[in-house]
mmCIF file as gemmi writes it, N, C-alpha and C atoms, coordinates in Angstrom:
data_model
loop_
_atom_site.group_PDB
_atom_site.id
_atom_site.type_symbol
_atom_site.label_atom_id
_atom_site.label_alt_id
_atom_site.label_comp_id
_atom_site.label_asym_id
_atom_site.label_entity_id
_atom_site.label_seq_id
_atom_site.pdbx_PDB_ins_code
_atom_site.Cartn_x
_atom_site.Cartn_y
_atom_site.Cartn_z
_atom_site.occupancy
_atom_site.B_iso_or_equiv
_atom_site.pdbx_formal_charge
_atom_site.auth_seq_id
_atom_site.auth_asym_id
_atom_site.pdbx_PDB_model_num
ATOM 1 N N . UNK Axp A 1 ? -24.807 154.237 36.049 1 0 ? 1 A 1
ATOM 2 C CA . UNK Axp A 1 ? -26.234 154.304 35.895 1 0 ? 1 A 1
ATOM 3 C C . UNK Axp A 1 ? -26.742 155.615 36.502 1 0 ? 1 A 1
ATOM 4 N N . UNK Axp A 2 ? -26.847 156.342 35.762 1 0 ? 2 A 1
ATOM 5 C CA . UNK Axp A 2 ? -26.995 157.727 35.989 1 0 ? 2 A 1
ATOM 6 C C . UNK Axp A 2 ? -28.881 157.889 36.259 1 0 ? 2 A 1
ATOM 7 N N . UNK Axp A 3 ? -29.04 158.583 37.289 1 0 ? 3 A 1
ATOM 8 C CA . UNK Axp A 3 ? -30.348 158.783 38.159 1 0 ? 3 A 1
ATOM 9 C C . UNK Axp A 3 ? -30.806 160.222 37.999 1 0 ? 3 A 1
ATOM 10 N N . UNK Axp A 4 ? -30.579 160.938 38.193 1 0 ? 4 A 1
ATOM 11 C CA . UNK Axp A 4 ? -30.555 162.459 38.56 1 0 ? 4 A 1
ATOM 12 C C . UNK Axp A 4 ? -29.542 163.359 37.692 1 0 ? 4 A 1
ATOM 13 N N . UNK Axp A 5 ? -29.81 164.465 37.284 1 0 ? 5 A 1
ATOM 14 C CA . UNK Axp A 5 ? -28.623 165.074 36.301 1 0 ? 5 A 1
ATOM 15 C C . UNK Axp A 5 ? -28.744 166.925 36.779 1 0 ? 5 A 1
ATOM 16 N N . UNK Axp A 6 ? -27.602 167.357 36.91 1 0 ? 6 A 1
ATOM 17 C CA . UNK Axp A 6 ? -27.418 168.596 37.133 1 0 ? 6 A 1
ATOM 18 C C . UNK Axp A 6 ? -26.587 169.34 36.39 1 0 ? 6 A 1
ATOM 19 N N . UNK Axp A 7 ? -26.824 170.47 35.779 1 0 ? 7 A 1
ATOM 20 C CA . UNK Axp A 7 ? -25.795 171.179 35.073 1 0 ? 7 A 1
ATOM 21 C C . UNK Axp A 7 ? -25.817 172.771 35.649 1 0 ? 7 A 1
ATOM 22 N N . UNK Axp A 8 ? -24.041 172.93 35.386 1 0 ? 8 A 1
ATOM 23 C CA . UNK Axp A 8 ? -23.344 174.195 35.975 1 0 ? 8 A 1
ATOM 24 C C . UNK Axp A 8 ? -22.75 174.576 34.301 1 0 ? 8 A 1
ATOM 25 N N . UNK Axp A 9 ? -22.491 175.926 34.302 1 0 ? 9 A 1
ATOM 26 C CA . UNK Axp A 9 ? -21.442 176.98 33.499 1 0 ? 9 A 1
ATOM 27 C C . UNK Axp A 9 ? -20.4 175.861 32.843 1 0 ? 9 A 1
ATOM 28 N N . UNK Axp A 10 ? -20.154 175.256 33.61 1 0 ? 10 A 1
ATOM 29 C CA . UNK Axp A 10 ? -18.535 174.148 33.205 1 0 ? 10 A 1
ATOM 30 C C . UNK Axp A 10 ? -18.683 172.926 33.717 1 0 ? 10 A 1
ATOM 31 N N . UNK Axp A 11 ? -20.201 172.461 34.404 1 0 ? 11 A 1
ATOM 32 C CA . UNK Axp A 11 ? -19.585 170.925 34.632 1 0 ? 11 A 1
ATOM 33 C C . UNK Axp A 11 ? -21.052 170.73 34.577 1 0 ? 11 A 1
ATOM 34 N N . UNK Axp A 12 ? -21.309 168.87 34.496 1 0 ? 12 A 1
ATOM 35 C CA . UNK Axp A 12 ? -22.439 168.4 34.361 1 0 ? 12 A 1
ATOM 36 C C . UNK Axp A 12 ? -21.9 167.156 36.219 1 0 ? 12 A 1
ATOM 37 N N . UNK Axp A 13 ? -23.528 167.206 36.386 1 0 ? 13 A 1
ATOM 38 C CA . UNK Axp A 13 ? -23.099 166.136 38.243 1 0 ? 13 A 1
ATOM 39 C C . UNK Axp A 13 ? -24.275 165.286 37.749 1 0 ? 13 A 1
ATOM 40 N N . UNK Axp A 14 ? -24.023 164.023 38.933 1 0 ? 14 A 1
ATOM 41 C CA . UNK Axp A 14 ? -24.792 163.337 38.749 1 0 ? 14 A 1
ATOM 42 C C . UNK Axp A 14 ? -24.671 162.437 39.933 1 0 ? 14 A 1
ATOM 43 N N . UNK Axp A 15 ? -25.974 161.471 40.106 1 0 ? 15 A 1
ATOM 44 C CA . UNK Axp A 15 ? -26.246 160.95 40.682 1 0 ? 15 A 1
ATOM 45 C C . UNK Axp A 15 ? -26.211 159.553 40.035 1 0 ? 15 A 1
ATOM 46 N N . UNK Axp A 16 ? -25.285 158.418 40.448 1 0 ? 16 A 1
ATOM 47 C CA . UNK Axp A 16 ? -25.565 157.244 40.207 1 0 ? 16 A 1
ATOM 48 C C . UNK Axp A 16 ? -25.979 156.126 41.722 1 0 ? 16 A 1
ATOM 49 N N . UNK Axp A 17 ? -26.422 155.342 41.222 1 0 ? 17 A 1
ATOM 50 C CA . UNK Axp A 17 ? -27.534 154.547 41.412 1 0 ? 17 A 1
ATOM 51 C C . UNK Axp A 17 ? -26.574 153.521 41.578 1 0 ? 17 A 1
ATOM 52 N N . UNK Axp A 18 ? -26.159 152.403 40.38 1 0 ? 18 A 1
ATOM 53 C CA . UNK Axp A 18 ? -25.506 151.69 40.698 1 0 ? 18 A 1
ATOM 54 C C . UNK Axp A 18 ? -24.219 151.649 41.595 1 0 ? 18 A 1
ATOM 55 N N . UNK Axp A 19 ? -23.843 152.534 42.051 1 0 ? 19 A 1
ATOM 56 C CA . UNK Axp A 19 ? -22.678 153.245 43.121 1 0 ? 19 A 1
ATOM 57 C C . UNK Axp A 19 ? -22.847 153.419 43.892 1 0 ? 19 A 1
ATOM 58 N N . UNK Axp A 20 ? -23.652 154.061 44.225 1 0 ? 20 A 1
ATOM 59 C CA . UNK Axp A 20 ? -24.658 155.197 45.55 1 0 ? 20 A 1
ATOM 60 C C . UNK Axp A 20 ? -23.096 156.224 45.459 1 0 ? 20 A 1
ATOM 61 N N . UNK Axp A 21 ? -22.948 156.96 44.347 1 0 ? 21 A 1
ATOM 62 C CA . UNK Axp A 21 ? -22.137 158.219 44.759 1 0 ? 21 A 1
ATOM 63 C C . UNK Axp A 21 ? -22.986 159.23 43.717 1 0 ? 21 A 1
ATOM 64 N N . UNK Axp A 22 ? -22.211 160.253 44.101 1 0 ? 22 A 1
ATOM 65 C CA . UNK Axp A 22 ? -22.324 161.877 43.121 1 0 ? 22 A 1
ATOM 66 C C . UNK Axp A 22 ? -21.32 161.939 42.431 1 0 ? 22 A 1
ATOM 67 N N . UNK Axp A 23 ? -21.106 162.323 40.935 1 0 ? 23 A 1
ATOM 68 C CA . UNK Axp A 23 ? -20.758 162.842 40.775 1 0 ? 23 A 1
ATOM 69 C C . UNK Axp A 23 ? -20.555 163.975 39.521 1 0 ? 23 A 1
ATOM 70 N N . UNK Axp A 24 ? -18.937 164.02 39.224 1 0 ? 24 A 1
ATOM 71 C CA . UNK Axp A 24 ? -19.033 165.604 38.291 1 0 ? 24 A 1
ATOM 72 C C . UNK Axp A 24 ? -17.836 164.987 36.761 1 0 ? 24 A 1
ATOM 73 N N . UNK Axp A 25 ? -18.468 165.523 36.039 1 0 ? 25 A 1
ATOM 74 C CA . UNK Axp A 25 ? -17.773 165.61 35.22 1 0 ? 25 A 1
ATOM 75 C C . UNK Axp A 25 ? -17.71 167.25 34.592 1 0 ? 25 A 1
ATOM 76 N N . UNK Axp A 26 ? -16.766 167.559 33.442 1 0 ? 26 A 1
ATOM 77 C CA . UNK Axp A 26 ? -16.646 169.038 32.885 1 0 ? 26 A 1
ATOM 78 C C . UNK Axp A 26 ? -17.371 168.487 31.633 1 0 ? 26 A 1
ATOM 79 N N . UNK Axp A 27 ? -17.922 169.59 31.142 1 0 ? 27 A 1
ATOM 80 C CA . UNK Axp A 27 ? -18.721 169.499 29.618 1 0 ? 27 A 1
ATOM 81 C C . UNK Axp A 27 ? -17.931 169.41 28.724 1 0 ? 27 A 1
ATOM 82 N N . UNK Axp A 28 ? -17.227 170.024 28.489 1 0 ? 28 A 1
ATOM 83 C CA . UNK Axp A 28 ? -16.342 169.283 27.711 1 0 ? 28 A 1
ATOM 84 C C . UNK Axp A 28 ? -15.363 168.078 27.728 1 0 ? 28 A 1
ATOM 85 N N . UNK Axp A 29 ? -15.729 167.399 28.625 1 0 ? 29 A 1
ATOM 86 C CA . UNK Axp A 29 ? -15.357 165.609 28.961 1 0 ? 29 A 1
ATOM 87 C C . UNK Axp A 29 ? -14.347 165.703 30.202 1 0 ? 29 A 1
ATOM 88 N N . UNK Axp A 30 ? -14.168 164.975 30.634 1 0 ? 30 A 1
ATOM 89 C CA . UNK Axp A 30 ? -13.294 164.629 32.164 1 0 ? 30 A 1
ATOM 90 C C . UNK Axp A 30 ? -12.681 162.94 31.366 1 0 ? 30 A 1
ATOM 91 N N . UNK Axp A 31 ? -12.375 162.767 30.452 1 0 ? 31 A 1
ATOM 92 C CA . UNK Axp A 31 ? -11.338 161.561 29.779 1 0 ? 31 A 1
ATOM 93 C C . UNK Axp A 31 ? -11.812 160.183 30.382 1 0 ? 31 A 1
ATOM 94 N N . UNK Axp A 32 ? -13.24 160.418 30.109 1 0 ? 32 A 1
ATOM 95 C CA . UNK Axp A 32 ? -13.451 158.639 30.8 1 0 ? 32 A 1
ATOM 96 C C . UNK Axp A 32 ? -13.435 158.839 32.093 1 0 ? 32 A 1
ATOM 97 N N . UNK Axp A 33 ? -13.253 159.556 32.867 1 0 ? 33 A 1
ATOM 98 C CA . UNK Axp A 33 ? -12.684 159.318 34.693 1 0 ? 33 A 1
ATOM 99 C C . UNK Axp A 33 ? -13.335 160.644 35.346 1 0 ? 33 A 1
ATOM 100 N N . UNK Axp A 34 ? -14.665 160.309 35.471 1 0 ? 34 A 1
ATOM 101 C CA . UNK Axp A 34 ? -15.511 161.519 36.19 1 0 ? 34 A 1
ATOM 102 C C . UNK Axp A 34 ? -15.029 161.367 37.798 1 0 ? 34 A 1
ATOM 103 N N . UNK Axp A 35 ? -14.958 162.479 38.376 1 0 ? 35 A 1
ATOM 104 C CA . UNK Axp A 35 ? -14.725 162.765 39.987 1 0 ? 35 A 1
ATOM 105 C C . UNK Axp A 35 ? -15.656 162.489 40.515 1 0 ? 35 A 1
ATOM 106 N N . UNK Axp A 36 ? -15.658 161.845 41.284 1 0 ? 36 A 1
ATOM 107 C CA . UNK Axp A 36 ? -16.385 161.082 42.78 1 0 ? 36 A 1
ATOM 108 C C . UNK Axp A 36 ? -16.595 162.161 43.972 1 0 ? 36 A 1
ATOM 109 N N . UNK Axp A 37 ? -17.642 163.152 44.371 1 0 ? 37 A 1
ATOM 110 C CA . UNK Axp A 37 ? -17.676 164.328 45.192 1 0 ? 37 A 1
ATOM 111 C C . UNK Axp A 37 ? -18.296 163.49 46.224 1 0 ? 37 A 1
ATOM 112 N N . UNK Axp A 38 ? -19.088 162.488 46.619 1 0 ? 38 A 1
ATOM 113 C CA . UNK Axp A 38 ? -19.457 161.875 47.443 1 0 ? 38 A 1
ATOM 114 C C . UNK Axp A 38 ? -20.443 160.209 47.352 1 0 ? 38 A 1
ATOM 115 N N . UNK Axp A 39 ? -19.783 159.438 48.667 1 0 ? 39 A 1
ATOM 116 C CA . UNK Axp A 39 ? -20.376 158.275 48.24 1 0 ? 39 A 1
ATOM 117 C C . UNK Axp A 39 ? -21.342 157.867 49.6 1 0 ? 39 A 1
ATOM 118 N N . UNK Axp A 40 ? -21.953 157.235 48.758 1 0 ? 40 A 1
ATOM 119 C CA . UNK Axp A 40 ? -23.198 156.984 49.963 1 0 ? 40 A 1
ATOM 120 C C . UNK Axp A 40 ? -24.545 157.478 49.928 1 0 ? 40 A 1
ATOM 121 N N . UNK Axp A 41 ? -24.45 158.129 48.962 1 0 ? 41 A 1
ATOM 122 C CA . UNK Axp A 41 ? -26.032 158.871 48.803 1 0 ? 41 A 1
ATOM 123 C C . UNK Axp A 41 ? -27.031 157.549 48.134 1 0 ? 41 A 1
ATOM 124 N N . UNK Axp A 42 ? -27.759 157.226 48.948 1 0 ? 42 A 1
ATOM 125 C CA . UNK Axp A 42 ? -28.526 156.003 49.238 1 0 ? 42 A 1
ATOM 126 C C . UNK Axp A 42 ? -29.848 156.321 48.637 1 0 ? 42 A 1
ATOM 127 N N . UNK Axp A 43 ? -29.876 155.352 47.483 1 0 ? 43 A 1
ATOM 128 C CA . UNK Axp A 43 ? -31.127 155.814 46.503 1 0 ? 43 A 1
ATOM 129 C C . UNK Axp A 43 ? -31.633 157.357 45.876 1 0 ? 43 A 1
ATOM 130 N N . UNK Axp A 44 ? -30.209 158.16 45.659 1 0 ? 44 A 1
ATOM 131 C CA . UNK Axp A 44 ? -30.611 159.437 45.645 1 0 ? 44 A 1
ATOM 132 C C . UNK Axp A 44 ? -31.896 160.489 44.626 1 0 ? 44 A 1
ATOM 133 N N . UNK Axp A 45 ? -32.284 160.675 45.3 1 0 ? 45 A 1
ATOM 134 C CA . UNK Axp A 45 ? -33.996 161.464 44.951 1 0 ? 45 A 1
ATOM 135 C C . UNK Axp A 45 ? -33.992 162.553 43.763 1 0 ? 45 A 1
ATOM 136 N N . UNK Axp A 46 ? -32.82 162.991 43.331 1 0 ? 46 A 1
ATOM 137 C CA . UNK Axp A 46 ? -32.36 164.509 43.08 1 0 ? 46 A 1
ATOM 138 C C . UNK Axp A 46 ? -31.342 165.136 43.497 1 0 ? 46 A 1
ATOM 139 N N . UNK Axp A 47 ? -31.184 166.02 42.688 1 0 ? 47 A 1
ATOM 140 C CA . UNK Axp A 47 ? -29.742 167.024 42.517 1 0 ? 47 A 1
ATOM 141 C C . UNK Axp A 47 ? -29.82 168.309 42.017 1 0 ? 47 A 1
ATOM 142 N N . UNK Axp A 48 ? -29.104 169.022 42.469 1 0 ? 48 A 1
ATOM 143 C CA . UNK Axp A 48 ? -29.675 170.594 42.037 1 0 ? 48 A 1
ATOM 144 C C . UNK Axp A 48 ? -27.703 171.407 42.581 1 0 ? 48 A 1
ATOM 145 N N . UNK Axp A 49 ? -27.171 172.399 41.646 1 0 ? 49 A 1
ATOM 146 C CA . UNK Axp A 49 ? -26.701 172.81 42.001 1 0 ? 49 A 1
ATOM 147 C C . UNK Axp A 49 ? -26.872 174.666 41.808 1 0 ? 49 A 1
ATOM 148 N N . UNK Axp A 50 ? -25.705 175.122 42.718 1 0 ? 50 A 1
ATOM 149 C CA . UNK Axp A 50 ? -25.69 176.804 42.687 1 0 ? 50 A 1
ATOM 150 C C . UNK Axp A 50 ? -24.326 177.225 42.598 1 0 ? 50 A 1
ATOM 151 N N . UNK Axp A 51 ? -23.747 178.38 42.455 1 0 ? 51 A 1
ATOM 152 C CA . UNK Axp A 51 ? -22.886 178.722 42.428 1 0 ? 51 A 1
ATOM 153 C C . UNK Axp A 51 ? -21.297 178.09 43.262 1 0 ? 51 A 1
ATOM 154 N N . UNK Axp A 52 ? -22.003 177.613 44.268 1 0 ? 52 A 1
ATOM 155 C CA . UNK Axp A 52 ? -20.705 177.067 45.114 1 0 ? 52 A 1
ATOM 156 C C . UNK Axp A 52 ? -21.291 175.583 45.507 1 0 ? 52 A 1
ATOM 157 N N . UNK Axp A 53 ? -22.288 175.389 45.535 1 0 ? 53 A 1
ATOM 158 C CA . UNK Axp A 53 ? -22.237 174.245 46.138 1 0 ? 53 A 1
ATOM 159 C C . UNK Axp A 53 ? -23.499 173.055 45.373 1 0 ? 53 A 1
ATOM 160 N N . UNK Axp A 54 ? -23.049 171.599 45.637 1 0 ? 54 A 1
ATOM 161 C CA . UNK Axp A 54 ? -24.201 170.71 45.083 1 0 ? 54 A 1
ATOM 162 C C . UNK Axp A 54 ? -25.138 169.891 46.029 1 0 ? 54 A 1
ATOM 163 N N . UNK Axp A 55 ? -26.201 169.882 45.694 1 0 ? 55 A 1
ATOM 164 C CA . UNK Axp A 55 ? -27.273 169.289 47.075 1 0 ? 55 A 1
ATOM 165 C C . UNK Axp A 55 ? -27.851 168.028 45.98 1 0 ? 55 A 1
ATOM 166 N N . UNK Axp A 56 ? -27.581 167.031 46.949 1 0 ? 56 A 1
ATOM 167 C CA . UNK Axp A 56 ? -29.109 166.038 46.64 1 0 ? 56 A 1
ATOM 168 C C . UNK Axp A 56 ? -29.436 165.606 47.81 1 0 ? 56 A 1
ATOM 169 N N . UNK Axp A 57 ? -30.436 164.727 47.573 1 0 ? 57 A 1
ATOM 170 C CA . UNK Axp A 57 ? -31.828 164.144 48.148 1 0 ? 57 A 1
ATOM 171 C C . UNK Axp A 57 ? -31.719 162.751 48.196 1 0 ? 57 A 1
ATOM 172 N N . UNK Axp A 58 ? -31.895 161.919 49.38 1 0 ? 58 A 1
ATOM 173 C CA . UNK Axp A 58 ? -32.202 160.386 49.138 1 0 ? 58 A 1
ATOM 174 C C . UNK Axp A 58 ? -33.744 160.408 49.237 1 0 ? 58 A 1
ATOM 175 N N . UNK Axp A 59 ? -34.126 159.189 48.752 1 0 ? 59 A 1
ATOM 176 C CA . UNK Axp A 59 ? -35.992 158.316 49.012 1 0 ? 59 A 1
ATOM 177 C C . UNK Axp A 59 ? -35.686 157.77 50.318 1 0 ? 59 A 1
ATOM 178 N N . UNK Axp A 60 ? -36.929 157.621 50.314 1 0 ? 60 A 1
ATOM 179 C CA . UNK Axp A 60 ? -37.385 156.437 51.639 1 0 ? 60 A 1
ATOM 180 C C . UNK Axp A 60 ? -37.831 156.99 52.726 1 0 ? 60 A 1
ATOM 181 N N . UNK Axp A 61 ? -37.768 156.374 53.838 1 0 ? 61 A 1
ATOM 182 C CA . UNK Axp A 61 ? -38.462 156.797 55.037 1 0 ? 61 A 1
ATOM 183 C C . UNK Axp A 61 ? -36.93 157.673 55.851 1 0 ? 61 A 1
ATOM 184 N N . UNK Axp A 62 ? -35.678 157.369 55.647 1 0 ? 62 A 1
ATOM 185 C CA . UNK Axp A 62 ? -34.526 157.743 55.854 1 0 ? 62 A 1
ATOM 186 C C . UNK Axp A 62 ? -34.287 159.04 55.016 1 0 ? 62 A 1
ATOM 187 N N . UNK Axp A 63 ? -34.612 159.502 54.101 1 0 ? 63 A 1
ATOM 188 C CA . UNK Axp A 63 ? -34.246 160.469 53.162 1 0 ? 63 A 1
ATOM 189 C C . UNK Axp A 63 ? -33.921 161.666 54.146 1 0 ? 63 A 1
ATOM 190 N N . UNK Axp A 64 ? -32.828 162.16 53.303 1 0 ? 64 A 1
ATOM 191 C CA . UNK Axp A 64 ? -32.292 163.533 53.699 1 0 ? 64 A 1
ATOM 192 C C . UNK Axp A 64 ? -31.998 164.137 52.475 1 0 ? 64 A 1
ATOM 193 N N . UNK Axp A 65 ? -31.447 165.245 53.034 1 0 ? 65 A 1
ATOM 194 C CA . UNK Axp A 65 ? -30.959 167.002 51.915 1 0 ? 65 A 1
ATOM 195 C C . UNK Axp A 65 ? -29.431 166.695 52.162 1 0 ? 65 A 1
ATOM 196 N N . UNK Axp A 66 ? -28.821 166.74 51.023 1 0 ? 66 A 1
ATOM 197 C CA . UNK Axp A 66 ? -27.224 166.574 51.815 1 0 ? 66 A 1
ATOM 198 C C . UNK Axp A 66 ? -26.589 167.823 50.857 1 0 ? 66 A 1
ATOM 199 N N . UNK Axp A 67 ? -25.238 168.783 51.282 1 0 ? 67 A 1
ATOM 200 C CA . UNK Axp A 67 ? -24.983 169.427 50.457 1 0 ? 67 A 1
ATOM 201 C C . UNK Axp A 67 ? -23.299 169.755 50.374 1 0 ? 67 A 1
ATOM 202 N N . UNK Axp A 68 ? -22.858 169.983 49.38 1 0 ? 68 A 1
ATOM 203 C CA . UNK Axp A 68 ? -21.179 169.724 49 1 0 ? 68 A 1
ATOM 204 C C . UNK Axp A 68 ? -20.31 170.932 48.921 1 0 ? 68 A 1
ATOM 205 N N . UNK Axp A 69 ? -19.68 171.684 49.783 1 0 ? 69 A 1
ATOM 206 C CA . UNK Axp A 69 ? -19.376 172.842 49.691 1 0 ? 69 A 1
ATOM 207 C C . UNK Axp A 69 ? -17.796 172.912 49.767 1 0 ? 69 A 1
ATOM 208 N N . UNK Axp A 70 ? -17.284 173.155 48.892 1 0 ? 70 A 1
ATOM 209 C CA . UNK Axp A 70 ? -17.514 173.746 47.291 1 0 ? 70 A 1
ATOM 210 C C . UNK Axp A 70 ? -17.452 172.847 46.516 1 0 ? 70 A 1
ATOM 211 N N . UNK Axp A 71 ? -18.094 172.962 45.699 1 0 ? 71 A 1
ATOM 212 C CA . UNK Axp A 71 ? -18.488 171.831 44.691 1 0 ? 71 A 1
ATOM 213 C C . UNK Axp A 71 ? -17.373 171.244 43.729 1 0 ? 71 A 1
Protein backbone atom coordinates (compact mmCIF):
# COMPACT_ATOMS: atom_id res chain seq x y z
CA UNK A 1 0.00 0.00 0.00
CA UNK A 2 2.00 2.53 -1.38
CA UNK A 3 1.76 6.23 0.44
CA UNK A 4 4.38 8.51 -0.85
CA UNK A 5 6.33 7.98 -4.25
CA UNK A 6 9.83 9.10 -5.26
CA UNK A 7 11.67 8.85 -8.44
CA UNK A 8 15.56 8.69 -9.30
CA UNK A 9 17.51 8.24 -12.97
CA UNK A 10 17.07 4.26 -12.28
CA UNK A 11 14.84 3.58 -9.44
CA UNK A 12 11.33 4.45 -8.20
CA UNK A 13 11.06 4.42 -3.66
CA UNK A 14 8.36 4.34 -1.75
CA UNK A 15 6.71 4.54 1.21
CA UNK A 16 4.30 1.85 2.40
CA UNK A 17 1.82 2.17 4.91
CA UNK A 18 0.68 -1.19 5.34
CA UNK A 19 4.42 -2.19 6.45
CA UNK A 20 5.71 0.93 7.94
CA UNK A 21 8.91 0.41 5.57
CA UNK A 22 10.65 2.30 2.49
CA UNK A 23 11.20 1.15 -0.20
CA UNK A 24 13.03 0.83 -3.85
CA UNK A 25 12.42 -0.74 -6.72
CA UNK A 26 14.44 -0.17 -10.47
CA UNK A 27 12.16 1.20 -13.32
CA UNK A 28 12.54 -1.20 -15.18
CA UNK A 29 11.08 -3.81 -12.53
CA UNK A 30 12.96 -5.46 -9.49
CA UNK A 31 10.90 -9.18 -10.43
CA UNK A 32 8.10 -8.90 -7.96
CA UNK A 33 10.70 -8.45 -4.92
CA UNK A 34 11.28 -4.67 -4.26
CA UNK A 35 14.24 -3.94 -1.57
CA UNK A 36 13.33 -3.03 1.86
CA UNK A 37 15.91 0.25 2.66
CA UNK A 38 14.16 0.74 5.97
CA UNK A 39 11.47 -0.37 8.42
CA UNK A 40 9.70 1.52 10.86
CA UNK A 41 8.90 4.66 9.30
CA UNK A 42 5.67 5.18 11.28
CA UNK A 43 2.87 6.70 9.25
CA UNK A 44 5.32 8.14 6.79
CA UNK A 45 4.50 11.89 5.65
CA UNK A 46 6.74 11.91 2.43
CA UNK A 47 9.75 11.08 0.48
CA UNK A 48 12.07 12.92 -1.57
CA UNK A 49 15.29 11.72 -2.96
CA UNK A 50 18.95 13.23 -4.28
CA UNK A 51 21.78 11.97 -5.71
CA UNK A 52 23.03 9.76 -2.84
CA UNK A 53 20.64 9.62 -0.47
CA UNK A 54 16.59 9.07 0.43
CA UNK A 55 14.71 11.14 3.19
CA UNK A 56 11.21 10.75 4.50
CA UNK A 57 8.99 12.18 7.01
CA UNK A 58 6.59 10.58 9.63
CA UNK A 59 2.93 12.49 10.90
CA UNK A 60 1.96 13.05 14.24
CA UNK A 61 3.07 14.73 17.20
CA UNK A 62 6.33 12.19 17.03
CA UNK A 63 7.22 13.00 13.39
CA UNK A 64 10.71 13.20 12.24
CA UNK A 65 13.11 13.73 8.93
CA UNK A 66 14.90 10.43 8.61
CA UNK A 67 17.58 9.95 5.85
CA UNK A 68 19.33 6.76 3.98
CA UNK A 69 22.83 7.15 2.97
CA UNK A 70 23.48 5.71 0.22
CA UNK A 71 20.46 4.98 -1.09
Amino acid sequence: MPAEIAVDATNVYWTNVSTNEVMRCAIGGCGGKPTVLATGAIIAGGIAVDATSVYWATRGSAGNIYKLTPK
